[in-house]
Kinemage of the C-alpha trace (Angstrom):
@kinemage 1
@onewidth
@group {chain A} dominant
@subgroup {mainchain}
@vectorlist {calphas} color= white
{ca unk a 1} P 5.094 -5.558 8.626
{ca unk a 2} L 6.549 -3.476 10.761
{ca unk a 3} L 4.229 -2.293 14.316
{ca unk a 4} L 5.050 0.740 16.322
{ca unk a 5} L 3.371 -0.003 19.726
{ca unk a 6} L 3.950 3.661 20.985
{ca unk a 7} L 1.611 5.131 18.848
{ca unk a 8} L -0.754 1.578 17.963
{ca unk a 9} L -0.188 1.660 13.903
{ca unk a 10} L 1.409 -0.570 11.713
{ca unk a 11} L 3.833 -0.117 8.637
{ca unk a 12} L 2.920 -1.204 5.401
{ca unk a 13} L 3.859 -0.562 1.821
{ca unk a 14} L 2.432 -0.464 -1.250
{ca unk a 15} L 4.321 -1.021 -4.516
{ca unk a 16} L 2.580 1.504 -7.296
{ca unk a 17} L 2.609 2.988 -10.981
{ca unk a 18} L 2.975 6.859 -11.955
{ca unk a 19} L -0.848 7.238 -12.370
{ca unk a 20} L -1.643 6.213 -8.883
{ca unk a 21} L 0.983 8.111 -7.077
{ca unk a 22} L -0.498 11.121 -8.704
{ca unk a 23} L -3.587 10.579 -7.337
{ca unk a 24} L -2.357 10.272 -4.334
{ca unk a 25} L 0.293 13.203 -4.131
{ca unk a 26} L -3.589 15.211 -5.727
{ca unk a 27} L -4.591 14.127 -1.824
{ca unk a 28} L -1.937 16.052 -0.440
{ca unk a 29} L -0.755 12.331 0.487
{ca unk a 30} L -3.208 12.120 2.717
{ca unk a 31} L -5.457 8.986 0.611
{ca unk a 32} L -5.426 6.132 -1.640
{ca unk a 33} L -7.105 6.688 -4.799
{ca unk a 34} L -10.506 4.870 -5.635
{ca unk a 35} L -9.558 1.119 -7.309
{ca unk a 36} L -10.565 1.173 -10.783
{ca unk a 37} L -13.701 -1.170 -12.160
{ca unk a 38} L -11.623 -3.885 -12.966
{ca unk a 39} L -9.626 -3.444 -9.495
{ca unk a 40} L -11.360 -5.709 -6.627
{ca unk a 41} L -9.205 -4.977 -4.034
{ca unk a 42} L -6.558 -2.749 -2.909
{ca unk a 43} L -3.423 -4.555 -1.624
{ca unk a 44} L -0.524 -3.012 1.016
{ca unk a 45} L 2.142 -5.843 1.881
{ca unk a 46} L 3.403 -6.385 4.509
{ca unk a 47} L 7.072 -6.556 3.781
{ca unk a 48} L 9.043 -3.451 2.174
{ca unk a 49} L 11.215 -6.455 -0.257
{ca unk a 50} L 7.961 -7.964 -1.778
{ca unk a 51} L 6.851 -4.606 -2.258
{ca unk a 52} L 10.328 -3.542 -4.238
{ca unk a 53} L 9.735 -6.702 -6.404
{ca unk a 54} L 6.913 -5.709 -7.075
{ca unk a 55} L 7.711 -2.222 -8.149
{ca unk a 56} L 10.899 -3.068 -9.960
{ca unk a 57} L 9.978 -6.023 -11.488
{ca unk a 58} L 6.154 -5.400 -12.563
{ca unk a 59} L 5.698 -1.684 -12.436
{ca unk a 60} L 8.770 -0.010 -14.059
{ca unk a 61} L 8.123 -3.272 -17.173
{ca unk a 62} L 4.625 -1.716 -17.805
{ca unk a 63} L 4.990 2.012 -17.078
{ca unk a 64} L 8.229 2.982 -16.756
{ca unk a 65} L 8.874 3.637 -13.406
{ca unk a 66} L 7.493 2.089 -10.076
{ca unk a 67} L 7.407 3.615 -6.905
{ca unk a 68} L 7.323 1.610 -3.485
{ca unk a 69} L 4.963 3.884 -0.728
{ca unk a 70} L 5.278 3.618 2.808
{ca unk a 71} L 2.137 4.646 4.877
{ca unk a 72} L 0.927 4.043 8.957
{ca unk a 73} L -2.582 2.572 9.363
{ca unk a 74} L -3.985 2.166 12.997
{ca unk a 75} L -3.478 -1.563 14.133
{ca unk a 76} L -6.800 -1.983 16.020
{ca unk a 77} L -8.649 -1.152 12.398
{ca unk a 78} L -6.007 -3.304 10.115
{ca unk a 79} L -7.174 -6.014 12.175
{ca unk a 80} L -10.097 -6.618 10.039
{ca unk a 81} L -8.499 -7.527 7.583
{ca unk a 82} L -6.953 -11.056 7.012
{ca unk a 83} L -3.125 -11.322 6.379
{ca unk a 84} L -3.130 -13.014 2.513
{ca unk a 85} L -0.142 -15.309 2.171
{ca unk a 86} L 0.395 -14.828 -1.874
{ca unk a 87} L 3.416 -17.192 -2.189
{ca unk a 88} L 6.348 -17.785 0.264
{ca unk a 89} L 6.737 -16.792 3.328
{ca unk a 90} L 6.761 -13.237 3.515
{ca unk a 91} L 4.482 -12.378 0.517
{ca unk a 92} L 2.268 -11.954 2.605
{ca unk a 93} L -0.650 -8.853 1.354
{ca unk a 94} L -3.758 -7.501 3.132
{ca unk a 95} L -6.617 -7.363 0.498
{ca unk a 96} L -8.808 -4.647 1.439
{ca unk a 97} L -12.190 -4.760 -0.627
{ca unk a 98} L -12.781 -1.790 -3.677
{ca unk a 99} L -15.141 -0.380 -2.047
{ca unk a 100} L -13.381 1.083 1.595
{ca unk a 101} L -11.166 3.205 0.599
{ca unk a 102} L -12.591 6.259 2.292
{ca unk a 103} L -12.967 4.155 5.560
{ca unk a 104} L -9.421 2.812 5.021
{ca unk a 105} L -8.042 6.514 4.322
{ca unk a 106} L -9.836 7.451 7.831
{ca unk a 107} L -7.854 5.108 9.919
{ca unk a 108} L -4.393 6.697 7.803
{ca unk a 109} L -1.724 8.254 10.732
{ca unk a 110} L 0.293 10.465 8.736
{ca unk a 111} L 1.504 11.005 5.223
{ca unk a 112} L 2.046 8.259 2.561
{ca unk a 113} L 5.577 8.372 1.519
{ca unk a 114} L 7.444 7.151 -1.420
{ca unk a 115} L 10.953 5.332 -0.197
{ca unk a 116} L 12.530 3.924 -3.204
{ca unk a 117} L 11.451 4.960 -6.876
{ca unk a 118} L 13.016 2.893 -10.002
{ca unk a 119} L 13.001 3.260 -13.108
């Protein structure tokens, strides 16, 4: 997780598939897509190498390619959410419940970004 105190938002990531990233480049990448019905939760980590694993070793296996986004969420509203250890020490994930995303796309400072891509 990386915090930039100047402007009071936090860094995330969030490893994703082709289908999602074009919803969200649809949004002018501006907002997370809806989760799907069998999606609880939507899950940014908080560390940019869990989120590579993620999208090299799960994504590209099951659709070909996997993209690793990069977005700034004010801290003060991230807050609600509890940091969700998922293994070791820095798999760490912040599950934010199906049924926010239009709150959680409010509280978005900037555009998402795609860093690294694999395929």
């Amino acid at each position: 997780m990386v915090q930039d105190d100047e402007t009071a938002t936090t860094v995330p990531w969030r490893p994703t598939g082709p289908e999602e990233l074009a919803l969200v480049r649809e949004s002018g990448w501006r907002a997370w897509p809806p989760r799907l019905p069998d999606q609880p939760i939507c899950y940014p980590v908080l560390d940019e190498d869990y989120a590579i694993k993620i999208a090299r070793d799960w994504n590209v296996p099951h659709s070909g390619v996997g993209y690793v986004t990069r977005f700034r969420v004010e801290s003060a509203f991230l807050a609600r959410y509890p940091v969700r250890r998922a293994g070791g020490r820095t798999i760490l994930e912040l599950w934010v419940p199906a049924g926010e995303p239009d709150e959680f796309n409010a509280h978005l400072v900037g555009p998402i970004e795609v860093v690294p891509e694999f395929r």
